[in-house]
C-alpha positions in Angstrom: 5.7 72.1 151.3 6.5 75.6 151.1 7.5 77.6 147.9 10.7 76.5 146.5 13.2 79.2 147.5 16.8 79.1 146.4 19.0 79.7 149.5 20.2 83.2 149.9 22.6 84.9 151.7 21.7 88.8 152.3 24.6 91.3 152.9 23.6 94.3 154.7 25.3 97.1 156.5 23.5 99.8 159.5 20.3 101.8 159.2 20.6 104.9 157.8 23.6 103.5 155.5 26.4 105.6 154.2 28.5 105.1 151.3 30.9 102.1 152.7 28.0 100.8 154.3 26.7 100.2 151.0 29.6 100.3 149.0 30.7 96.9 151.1 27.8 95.3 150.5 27.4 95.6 147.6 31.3 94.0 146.8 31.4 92.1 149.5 28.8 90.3 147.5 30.7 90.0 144.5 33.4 88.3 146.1 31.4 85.6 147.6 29.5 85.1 144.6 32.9 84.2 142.6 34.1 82.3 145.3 31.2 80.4 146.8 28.1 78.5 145.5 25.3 79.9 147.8 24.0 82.9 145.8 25.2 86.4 147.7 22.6 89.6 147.4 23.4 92.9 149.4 20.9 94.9 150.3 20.1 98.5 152.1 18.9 99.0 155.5 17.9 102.1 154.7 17.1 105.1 152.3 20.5 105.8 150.2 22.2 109.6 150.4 23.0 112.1 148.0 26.9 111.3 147.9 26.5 106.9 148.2 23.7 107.8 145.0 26.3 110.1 143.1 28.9 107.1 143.5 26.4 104.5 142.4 25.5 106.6 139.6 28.8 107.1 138.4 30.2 103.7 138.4 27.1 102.4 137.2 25.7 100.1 139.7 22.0 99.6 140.7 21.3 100.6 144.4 20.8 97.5 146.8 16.7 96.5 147.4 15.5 98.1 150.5 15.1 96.1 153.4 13.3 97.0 156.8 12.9 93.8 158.4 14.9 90.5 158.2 12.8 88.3 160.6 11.5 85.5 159.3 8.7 85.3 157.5 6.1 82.6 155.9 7.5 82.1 152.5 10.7 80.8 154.8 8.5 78.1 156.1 7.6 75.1 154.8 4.1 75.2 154.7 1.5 72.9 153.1 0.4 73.3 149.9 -3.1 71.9 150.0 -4.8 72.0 146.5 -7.3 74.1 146.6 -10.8 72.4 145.4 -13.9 73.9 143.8 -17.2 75.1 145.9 -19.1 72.6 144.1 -17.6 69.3 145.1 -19.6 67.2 147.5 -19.7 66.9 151.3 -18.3 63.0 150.5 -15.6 63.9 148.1 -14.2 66.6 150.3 -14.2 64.1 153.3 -12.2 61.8 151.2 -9.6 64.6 150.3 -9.7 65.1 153.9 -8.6 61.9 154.6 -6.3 61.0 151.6 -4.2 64.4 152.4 -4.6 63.6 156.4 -5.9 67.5 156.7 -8.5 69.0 159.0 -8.7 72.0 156.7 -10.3 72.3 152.8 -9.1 75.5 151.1 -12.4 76.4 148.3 -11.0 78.3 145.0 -12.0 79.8 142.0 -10.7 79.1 138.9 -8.0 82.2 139.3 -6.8 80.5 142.7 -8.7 83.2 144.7 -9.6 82.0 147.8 -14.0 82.1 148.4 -13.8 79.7 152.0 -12.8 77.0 154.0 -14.2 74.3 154.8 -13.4 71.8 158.2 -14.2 68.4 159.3 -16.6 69.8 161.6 -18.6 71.2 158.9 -18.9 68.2 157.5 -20.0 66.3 160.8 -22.7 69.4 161.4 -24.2 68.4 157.9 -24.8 64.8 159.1 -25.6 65.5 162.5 -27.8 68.4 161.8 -31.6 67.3 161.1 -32.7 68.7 157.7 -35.8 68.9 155.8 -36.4 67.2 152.8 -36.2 70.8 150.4 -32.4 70.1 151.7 -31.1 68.9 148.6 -32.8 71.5 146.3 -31.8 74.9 148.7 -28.3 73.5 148.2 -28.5 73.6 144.2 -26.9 70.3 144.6 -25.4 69.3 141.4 -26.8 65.8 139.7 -22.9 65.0 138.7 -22.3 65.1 143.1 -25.5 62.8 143.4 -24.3 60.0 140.8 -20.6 60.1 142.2 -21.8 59.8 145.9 -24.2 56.8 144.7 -21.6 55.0 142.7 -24.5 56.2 140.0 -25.1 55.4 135.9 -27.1 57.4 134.3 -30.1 56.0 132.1 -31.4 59.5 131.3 -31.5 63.1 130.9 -29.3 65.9 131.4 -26.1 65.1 134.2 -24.7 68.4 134.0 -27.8 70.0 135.6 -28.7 70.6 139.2 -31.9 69.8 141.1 -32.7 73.1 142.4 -36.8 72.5 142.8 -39.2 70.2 145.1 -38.1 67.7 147.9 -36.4 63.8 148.2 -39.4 61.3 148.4 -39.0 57.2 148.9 -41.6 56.4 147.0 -41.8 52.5 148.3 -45.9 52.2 148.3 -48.0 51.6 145.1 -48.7 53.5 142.6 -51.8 54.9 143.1 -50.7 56.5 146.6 -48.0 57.9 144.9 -50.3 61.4 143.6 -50.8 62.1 147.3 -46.7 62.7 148.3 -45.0 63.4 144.8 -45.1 66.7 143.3 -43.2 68.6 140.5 -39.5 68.5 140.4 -39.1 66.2 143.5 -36.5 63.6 143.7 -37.9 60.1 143.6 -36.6 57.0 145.3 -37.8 53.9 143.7 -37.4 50.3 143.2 -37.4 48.3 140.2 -41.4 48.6 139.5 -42.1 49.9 135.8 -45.5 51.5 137.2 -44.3 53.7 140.5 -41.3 54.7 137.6 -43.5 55.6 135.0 -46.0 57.1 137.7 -43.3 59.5 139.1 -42.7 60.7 135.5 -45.8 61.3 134.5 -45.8 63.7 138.2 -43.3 65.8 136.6 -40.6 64.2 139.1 -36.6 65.9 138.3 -35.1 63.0 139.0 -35.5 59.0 139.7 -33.1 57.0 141.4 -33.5 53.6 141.0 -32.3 51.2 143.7 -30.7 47.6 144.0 -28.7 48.3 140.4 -31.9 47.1 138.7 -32.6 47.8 135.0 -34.1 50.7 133.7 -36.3 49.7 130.7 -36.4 51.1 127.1 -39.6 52.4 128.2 -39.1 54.3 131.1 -35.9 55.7 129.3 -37.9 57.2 126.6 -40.5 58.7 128.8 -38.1 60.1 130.9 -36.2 61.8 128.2 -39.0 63.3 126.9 -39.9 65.2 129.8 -35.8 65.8 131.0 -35.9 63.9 134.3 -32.8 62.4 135.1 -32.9 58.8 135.8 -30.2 57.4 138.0 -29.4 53.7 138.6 -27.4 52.5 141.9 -26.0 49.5 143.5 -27.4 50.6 146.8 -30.5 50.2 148.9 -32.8 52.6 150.0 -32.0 53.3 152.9 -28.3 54.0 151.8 -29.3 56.1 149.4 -31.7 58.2 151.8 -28.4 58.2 154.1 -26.3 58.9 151.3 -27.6 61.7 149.1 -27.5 64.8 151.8 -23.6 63.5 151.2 -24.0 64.8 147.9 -24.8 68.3 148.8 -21.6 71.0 147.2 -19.7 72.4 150.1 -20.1 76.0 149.3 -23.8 75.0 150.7 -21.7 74.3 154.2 -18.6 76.5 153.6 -17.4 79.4 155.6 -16.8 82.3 153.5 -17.0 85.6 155.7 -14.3 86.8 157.3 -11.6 84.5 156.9 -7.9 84.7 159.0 -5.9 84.7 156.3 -1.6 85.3 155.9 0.8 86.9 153.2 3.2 84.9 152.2 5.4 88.2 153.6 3.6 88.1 156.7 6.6 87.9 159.8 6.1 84.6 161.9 6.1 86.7 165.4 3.2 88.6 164.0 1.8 85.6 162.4 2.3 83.4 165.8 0.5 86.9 167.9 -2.3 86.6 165.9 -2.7 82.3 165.9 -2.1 82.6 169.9 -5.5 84.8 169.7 -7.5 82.3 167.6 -8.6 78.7 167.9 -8.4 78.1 164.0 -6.5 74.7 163.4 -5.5 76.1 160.1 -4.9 79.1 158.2 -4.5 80.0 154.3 -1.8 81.8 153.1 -2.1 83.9 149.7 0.2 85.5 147.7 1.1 89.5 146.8 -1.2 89.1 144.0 -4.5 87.7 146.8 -3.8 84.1 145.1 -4.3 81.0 147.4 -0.6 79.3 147.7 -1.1 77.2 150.7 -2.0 76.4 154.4 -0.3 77.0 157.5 -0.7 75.5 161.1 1.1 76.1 164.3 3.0 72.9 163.7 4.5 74.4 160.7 6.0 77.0 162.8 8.1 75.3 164.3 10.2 74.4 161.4 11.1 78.6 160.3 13.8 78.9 158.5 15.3 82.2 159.4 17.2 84.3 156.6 20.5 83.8 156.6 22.8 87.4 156.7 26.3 88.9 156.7 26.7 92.5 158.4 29.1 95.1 157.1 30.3 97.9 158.8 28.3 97.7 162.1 27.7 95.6 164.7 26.1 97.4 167.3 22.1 95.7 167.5 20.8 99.5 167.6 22.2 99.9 164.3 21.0 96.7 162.7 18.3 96.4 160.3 14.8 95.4 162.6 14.3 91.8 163.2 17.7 91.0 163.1 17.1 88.8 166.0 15.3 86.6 163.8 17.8 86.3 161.6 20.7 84.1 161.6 23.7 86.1 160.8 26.8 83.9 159.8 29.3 86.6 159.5 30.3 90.4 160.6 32.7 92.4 158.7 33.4 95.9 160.2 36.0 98.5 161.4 34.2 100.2 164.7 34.3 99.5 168.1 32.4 95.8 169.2 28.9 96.5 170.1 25.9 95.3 171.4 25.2 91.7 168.7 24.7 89.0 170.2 24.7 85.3 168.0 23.3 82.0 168.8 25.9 80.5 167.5 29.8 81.2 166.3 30.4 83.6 163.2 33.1 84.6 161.1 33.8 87.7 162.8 36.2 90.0 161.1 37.4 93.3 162.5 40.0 95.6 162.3 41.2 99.3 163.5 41.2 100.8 160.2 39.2 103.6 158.6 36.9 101.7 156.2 35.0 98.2 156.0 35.7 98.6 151.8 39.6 98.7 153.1 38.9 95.0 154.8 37.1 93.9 152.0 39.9 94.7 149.5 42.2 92.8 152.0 39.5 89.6 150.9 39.6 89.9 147.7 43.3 89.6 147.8 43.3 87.4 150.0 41.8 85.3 147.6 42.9 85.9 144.7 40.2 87.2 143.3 40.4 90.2 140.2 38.4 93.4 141.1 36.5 94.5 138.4 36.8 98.1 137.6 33.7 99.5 138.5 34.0 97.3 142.3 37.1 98.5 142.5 35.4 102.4 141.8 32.7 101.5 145.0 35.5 100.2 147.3 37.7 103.5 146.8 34.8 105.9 147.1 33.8 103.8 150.7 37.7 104.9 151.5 37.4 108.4 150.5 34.1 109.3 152.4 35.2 107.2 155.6 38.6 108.8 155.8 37.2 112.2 154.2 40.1 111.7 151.5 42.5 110.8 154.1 41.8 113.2 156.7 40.8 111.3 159.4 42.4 109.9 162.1 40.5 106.8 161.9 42.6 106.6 158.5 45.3 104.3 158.2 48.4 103.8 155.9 46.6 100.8 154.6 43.1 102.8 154.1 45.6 105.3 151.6 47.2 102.2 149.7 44.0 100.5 148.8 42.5 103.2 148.1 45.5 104.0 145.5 45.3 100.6 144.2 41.9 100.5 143.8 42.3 104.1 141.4 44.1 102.7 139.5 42.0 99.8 138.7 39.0 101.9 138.3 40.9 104.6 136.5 40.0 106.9 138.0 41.2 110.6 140.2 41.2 110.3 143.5 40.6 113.8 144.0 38.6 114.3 141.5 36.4 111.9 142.3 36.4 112.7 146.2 35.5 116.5 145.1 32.2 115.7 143.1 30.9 113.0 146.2 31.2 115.7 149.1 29.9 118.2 146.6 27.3 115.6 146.1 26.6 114.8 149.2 26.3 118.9 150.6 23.9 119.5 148.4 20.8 120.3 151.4 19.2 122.9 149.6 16.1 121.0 148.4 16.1 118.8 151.8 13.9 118.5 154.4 15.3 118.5 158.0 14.6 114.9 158.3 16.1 114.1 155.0 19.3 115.7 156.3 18.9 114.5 159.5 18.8 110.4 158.5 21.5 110.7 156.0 24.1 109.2 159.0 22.8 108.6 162.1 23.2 105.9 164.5 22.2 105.2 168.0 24.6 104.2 170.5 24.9 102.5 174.4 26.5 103.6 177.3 25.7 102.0 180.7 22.0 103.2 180.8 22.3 106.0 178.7 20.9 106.0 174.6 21.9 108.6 172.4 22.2 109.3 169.0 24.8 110.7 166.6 24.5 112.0 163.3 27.5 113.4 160.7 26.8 115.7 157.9 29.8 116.8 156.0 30.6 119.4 153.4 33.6 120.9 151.6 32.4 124.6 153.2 31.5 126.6 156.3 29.1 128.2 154.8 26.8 124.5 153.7 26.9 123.4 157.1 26.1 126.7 158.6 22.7 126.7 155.9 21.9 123.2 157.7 22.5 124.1 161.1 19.9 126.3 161.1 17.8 123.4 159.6 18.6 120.9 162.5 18.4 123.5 165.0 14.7 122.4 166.4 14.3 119.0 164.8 17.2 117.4 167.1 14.8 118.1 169.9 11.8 116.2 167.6 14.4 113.3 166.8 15.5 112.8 170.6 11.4 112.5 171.3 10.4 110.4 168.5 13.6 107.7 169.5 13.5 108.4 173.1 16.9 108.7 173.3 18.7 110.7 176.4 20.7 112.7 174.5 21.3 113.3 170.6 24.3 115.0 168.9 24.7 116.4 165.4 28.7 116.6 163.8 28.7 119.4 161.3 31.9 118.5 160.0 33.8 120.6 157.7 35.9 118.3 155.5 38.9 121.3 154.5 39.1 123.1 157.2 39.4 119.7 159.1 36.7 120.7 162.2 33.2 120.0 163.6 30.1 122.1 164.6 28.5 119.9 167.8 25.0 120.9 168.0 23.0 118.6 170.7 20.0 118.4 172.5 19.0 116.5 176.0 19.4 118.0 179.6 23.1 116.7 180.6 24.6 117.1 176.6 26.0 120.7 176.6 27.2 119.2 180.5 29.0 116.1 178.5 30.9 118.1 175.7 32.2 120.5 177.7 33.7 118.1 180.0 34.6 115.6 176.6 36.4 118.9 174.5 38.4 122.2 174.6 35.7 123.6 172.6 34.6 127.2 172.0 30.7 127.8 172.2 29.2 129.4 169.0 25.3 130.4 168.8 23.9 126.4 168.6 26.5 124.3 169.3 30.1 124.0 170.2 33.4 124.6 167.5 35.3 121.4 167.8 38.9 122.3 166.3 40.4 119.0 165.0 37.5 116.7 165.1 36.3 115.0 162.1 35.7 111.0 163.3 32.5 110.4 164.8 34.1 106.8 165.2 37.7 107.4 167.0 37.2 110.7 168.3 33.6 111.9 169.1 32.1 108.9 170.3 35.2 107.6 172.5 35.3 110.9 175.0 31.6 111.1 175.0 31.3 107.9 176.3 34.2 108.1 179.1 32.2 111.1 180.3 28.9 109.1 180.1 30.6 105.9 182.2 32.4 108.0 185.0 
């Protein structure tokens, strides 16, 4: 089985999130968390910007983990957790693991749960097909402990915990006296039950006797034995068992394979995961954890049984926008105020969207809805979503409904509306110590029309004089940005939040084409003065788009 994973549902809004984006999540999960069982956890698509940060900051709530991919990876699977067994056990014993656990594939560990090999059924058939000399035994340091458990063993003397590591295996079935002839130091001596050939081999400095038939051992022979520390083994079996038998008793780590092994992270993504099993003929494959510790084993079989990651979306639903590998994913619900996009589901959702200015303004509706009390500090992260989607009410994606939730909501948080709305674009303006990237990403999203691509990105700020220090900033990297995505066209909104109007800067052959056929708009040095515009959602996107589709 795989590792025991409590069942999750992740809430996450668009790449490159903004504050309702995040602020949506993160109450969205909140409310499902007091009304539902399944645990709830929202998380980020993306890196968080200065005015989302400032908000979090202020009311006091931890910033959502980071996700980049939702596809489904191996700790979603239930995989087989095959014990992993020491290097030492014998060829027999890990044949009957192999059978009792009805697996192909041995997993060798340390005592730390590192992994040091694998070994497979056909290793085990090589070492019995495979003709071997009769050093075999000693070059594999077979341990004495392997021997007596292979031979259904008792020991009569000497030290069990030791391992032969000297001489060769001899059937000493002849008399005595032919004995000097064939035995030599530290060999391993097959014998029967005559006292003379036993004595004999000890007095040769034999390592070991093993005595057939499960005949006695005598007091004698014992004491003899002991005194020069050769082992004596008894056994039920013939000789020619034993002979069969004992190359069974050889430790696996003899046989193993221990050089470069195909092994998965338990964060490993199945598509990569199946890429790389389509490319190699490996029945199985060990998975290890982010600390290199051996969890389990995986097989092709197992991947057909993926459990993919079960998510809610906020505030998007165009696929471009998504977090990567959201076709993996199984998404049970969209929340969100834009246009409908590009998302496709397997299945039916609990789709929820409505023309107004701000996802946090739906989510209030929820709460509500259900009766639910907003704490303070939620109630602080739904009306600062409001207040930079509406840009305190100026937009004219903002609604009558947008304004009274986000006057409720004030007053539950206790807090100034203006106030507040003041220190979050002051916040967010700050792009003095910013790269051009770090601007750039802060809001940007990709968008479809027909065959076209192109990306759009807002930056807002309470002066003329902020956006004009960024614009120079932007002014080559929207050309880098258009390369890197291979997008047709990309447009930057310089929005100026009191004077209530946009800068359009834009790169790509047909863009300055498109805006001047899209606005009325007077052309400054880098882009075009857009009187009145301030929604990327209701007002740039919409006649850029009728332009792109004539």
């Amino acid at each position: 089985m795989g590792l025991n994973q409590e069942k999750k549902v992740w809430i996450i809004g668009h790449k490159n999130p903004d504050t309702d984006s995040i602020c949506a999540a993160i109450a969205y999960a909140d409310l499902k968390n007091k009304t539902e069982s399944i645990k709830h956890e929202a998380k980020r698509a993306g890196n968080i910007n200065e005015e989302t940060r400032y908000v979090l900051e202020h009311f006091q709530v931890e910033e959502p983990e980071l996700v980049s991919d939702v596809g489904a990876q191996i700790k979603d699977i239930s995989f087989r957790r095959t014990a992993g067994v020491s290097d030492s056990i014998s060829l027999k014993r890990a044949w009957e693991l192999m059978k009792t656990e009805n697996v192909v594939t041995l997993p060798i560990t340390n005592s730390t749960q590192k992994l040091r090999g694998l070994i497979v059924t056909s290793d085990i058939a090589t070492s019995y097909m495979d003709v071997y000399d009769n050093h075999i035994l000693a070059t594999a340091k077979t341990p004495y402990k392997n021997i007596i458990d292979t031979l259904e063993g008792t020991v009569y003397a000497g030290n069990a915990h030791a391992y032969f590591m000297k001489g060769k295996v001899v059937a000493a079935l002849s008399t005595p006296e032919w004995m000097d002839e064939y035995v030599e130091s530290d060999d391993l001596v097959i014998l029967g039950d005559r006292v003379e050939s036993q004595m004999k081999a000890i007095e040769l400095n034999a390592s070991c006797l093993v005595i057939c038939y499960g005949f006695a051992v005598t007091k004698e022979v014992i004491e003899a034995a002991n005194k020069r520390d050769c082992v004596i083994i008894g056994t039920p079996y013939d000789t020619f068992t034993v002979s069969r038998l004992l190359n069974q008793s050889m430790p696996i780590k003899y046989f193993m394979t221990r050089d470069n092994l195909i092994q998965f992270d338990i964060d490993d993504y199945v598509d990569d995961v199946k890429e790389t099993m389509s490319k190699i003929r490996h029945r199985d494959f060990p998975i290890v954890d982010e600390e290199n510790n051996y969890v389990g084993m995986i097989s092709r079989r197992n991947l057909l049984n993926t459990q993919k990651k079960k998510i809610i979306l906020v505030d998007h639903n165009e696929k471009e926008q998504a977090v990567d590998g959201i076709g993996g994913a199984e998404i049970l619900e969209i929340v969100d105020h834009h246009r409908l996009g590009s998302l496709e589901t397997i299945s039916p959702v609990f789709f929820r969207n409505q023309p107004l200015g701000c996802t946090s303004t739906i989510i209030f509706q929820m709460y509500r809805e259900k009766g639910v009390e907003i704490e303070p500090k939620i109630a602080g992260l739904l009306c600062a979503a409001i207040i930079s989607d509406t840009l305190m009410f100026r937009s004219p994606t903002c609604t009558a409904i947008d304004r009274a939730a986000a006057e409720e909501l004030a007053i539950i948080a206790g807090i100034d509306i203006e106030v507040l709305a003041k220190n979050m674009f002051r916040a967010g303006s700050d792009f003095n110590r910013k790269t051009a990237e770090e601007i750039f990403y802060q809001d940007f999203k990709t968008f479809t029309a027909g065959e076209c691509e192109f990306g759009v990105a807002q930056l807002s700020a309470m002066s003329r004089e902020s956006l004009e220090s960024v614009q120079e900033k932007l002014k080559e990297y929207i050309d880098t940005v258009r390369s890197e995505q291979k997008l047709d066209m990309v447009f930057v909104m310089l929005t100026d939040i009191i004077e209530e109007s946009t800068i359009l800067m834009s790169a790509g052959e047909e863009a300055e084409e498109i805006i001047a056929k899209a606005f009325t708009a007077v052309r400054e040095a880098d882009g075009y003065l857009l009187k009145g515009v301030v929604s990327r959602k209701k007002q740039l996107i919409p006649a850029l788009m009728a332009v792109m589709q004539e």
